[in-house]
N, CA, C and O of each residue as an XYZ file, in Angstrom:
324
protein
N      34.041     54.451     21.205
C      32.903     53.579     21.441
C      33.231     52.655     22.612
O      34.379     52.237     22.760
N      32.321     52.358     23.378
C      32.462     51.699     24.768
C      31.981     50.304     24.492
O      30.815     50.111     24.145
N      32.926     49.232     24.651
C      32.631     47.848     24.817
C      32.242     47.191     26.365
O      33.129     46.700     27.063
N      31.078     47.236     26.727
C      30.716     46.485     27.978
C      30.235     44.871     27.558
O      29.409     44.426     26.760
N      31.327     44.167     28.653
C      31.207     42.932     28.914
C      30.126     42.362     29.710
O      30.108     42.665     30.903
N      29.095     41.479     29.186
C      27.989     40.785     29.438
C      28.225     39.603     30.207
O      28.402     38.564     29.571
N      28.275     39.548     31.955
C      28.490     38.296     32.058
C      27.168     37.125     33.136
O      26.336     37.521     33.951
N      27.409     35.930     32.769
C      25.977     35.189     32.926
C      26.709     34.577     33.822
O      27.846     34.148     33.627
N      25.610     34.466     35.610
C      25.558     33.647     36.359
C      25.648     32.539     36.202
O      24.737     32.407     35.384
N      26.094     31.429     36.356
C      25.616     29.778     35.746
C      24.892     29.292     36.975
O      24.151     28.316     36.855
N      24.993     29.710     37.810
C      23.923     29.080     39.147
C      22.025     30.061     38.881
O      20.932     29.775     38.393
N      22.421     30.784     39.301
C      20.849     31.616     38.901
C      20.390     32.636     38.118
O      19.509     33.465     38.349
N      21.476     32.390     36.638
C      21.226     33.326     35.420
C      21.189     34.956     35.751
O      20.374     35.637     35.129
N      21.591     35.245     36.197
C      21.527     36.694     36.733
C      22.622     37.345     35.260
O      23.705     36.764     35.178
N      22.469     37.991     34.638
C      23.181     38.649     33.397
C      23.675     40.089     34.258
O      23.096     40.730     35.137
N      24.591     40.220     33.796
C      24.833     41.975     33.980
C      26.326     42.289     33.571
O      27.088     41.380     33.242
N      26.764     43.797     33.609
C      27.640     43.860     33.165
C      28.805     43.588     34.411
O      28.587     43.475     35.618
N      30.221     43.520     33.623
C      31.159     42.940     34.065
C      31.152     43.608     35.591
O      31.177     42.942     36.625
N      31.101     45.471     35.498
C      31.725     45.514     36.777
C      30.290     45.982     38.097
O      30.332     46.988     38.806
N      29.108     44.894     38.104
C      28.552     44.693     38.322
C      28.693     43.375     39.407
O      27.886     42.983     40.250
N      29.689     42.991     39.138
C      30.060     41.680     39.868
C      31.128     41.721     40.399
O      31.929     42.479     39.851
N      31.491     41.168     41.318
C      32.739     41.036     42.361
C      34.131     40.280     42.115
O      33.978     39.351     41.322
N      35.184     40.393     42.484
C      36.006     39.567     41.455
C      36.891     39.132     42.868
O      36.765     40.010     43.723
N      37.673     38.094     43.273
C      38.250     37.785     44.284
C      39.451     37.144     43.529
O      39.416     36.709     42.378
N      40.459     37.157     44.322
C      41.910     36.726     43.374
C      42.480     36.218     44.909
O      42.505     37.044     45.821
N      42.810     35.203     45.075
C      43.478     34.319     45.886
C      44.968     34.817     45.944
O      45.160     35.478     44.923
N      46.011     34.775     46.659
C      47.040     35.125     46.658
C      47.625     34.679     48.139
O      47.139     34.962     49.234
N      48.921     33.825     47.828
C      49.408     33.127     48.742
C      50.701     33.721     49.313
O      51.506     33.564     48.395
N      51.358     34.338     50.365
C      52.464     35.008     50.608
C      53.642     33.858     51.139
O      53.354     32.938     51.905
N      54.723     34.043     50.703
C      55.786     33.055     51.485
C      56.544     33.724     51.513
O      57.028     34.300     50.538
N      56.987     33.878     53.098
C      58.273     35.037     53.817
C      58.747     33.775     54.346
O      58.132     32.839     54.857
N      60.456     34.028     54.017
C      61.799     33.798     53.738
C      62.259     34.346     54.334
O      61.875     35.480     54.049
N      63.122     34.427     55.323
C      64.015     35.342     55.903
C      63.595     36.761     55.833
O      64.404     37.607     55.451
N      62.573     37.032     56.122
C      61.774     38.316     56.248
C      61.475     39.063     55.093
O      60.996     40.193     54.999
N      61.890     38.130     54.087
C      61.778     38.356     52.359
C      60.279     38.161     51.962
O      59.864     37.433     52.864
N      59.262     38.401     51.135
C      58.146     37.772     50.998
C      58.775     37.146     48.984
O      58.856     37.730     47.903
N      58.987     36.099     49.339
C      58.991     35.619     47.817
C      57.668     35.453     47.063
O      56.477     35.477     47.373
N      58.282     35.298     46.092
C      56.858     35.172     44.831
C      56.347     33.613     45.069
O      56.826     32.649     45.666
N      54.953     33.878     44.192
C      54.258     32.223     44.322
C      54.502     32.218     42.911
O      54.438     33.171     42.134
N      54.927     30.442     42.570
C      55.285     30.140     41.423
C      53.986     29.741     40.466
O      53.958     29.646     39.239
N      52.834     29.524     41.511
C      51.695     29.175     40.191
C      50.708     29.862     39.922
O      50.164     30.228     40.963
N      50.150     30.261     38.924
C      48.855     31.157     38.854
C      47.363     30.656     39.175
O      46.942     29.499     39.171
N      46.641     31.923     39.472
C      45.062     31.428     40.069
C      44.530     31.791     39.077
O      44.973     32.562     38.226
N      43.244     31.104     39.123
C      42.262     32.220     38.303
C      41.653     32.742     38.982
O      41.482     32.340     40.133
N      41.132     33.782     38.526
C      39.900     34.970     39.174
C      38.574     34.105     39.298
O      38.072     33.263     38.554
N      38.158     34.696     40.663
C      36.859     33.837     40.965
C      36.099     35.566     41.111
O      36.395     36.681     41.543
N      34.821     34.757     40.341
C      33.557     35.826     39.871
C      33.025     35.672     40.885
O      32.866     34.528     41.311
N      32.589     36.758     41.580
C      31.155     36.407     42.743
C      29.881     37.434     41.841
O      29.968     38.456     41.160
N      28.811     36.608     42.233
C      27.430     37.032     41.696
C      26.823     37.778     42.845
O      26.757     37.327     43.988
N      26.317     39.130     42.405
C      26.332     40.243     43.443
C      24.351     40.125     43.570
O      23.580     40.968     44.028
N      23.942     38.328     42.783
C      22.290     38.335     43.157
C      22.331     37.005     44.288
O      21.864     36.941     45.424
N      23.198     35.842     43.362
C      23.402     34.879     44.598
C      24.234     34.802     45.451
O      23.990     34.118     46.445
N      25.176     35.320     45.353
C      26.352     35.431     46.086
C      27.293     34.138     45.719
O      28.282     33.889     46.409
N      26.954     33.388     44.674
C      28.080     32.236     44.223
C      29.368     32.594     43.547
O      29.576     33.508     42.749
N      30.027     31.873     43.929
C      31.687     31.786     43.083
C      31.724     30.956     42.017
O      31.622     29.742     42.193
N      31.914     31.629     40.453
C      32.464     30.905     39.801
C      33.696     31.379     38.743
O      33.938     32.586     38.749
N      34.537     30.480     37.788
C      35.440     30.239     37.008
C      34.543     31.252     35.403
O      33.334     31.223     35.176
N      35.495     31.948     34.648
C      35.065     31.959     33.243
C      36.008     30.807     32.647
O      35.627     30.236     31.624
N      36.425     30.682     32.852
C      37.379     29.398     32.414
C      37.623     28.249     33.302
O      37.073     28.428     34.389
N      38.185     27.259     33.228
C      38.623     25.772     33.812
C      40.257     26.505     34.375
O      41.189     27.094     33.828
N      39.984     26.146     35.477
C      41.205     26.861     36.386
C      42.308     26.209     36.524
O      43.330     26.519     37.136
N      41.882     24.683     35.530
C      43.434     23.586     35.546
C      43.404     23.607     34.319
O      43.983     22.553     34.058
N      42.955     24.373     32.717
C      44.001     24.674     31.681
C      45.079     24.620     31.219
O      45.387     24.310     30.069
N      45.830     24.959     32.199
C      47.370     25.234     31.933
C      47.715     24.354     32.300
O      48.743     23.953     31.755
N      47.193     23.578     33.297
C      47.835     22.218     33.654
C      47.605     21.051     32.937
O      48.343     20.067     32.971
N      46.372     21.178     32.153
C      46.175     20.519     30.749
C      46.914     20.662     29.815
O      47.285     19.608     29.299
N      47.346     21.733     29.311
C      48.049     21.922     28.103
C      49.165     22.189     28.527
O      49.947     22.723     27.741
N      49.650     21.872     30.066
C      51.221     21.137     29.969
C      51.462     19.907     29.981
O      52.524     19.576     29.452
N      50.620     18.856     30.550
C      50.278     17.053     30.322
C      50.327     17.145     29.537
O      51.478     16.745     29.358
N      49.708     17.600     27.916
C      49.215     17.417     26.610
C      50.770     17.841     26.103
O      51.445     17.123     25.366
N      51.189     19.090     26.617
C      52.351     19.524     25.586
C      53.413     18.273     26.039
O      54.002     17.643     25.160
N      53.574     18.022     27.207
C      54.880     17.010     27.406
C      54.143     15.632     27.425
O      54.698     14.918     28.260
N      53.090     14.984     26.814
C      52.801     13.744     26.467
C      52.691     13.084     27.739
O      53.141     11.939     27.687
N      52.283     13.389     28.763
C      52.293     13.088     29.644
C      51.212     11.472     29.294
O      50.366     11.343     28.409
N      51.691     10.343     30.443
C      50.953      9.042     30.298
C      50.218      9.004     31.152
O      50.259      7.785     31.316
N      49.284      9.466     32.148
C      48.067     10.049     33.212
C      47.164     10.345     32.119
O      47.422     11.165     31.237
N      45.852      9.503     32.211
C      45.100     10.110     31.937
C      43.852     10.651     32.814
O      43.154     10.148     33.694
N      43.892     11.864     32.192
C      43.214     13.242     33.155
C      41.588     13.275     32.652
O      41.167     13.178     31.499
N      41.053     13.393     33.534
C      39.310     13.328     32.595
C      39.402     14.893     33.003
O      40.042     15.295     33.975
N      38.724     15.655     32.182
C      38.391     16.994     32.286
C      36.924     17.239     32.159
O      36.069     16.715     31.445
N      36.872     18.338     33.204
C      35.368     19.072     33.301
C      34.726     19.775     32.379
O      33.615     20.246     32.624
């Protein structure tokens, strides 16, 4: 049985399935002595809408950076989106 993912525009409601939409992944290169090292932090995937052409998040793309303040008690307080 085939599970297709339903996903909703938040700028101009456009519904459709997942691979209906465009997906862009950021990726940063750092060459080292002709080495390309790794990047130490993760992105999230940015959705493009294939009616408006907008970029957005399925998730809050500073998460992890929340629930590392939160895990180490950090004294900043962070307002979240």
């Amino acid at each position: 049985m085939w599970c297709f993912v339903i996903i909703k525009c938040p700028y101009c409601g456009f519904e459709g399935d997942a691979s209906e939409f465009n997906y862009l992944y950021e990726v940063t290169l750092y060459i080292m002595d002709s080495h390309v090292e790794r990047e130490e932090r993760e992105r999230s995937v940015l959705i493009v809408c294939p009616k408006c052409k907008q970029g957005f998040f399925l998730e809050n793309p500073y998460k992890r950076f929340y629930e590392y303040l939160d895990y180490n008690g950090s004294r900043y307080s962070v307002i979240r989106g």
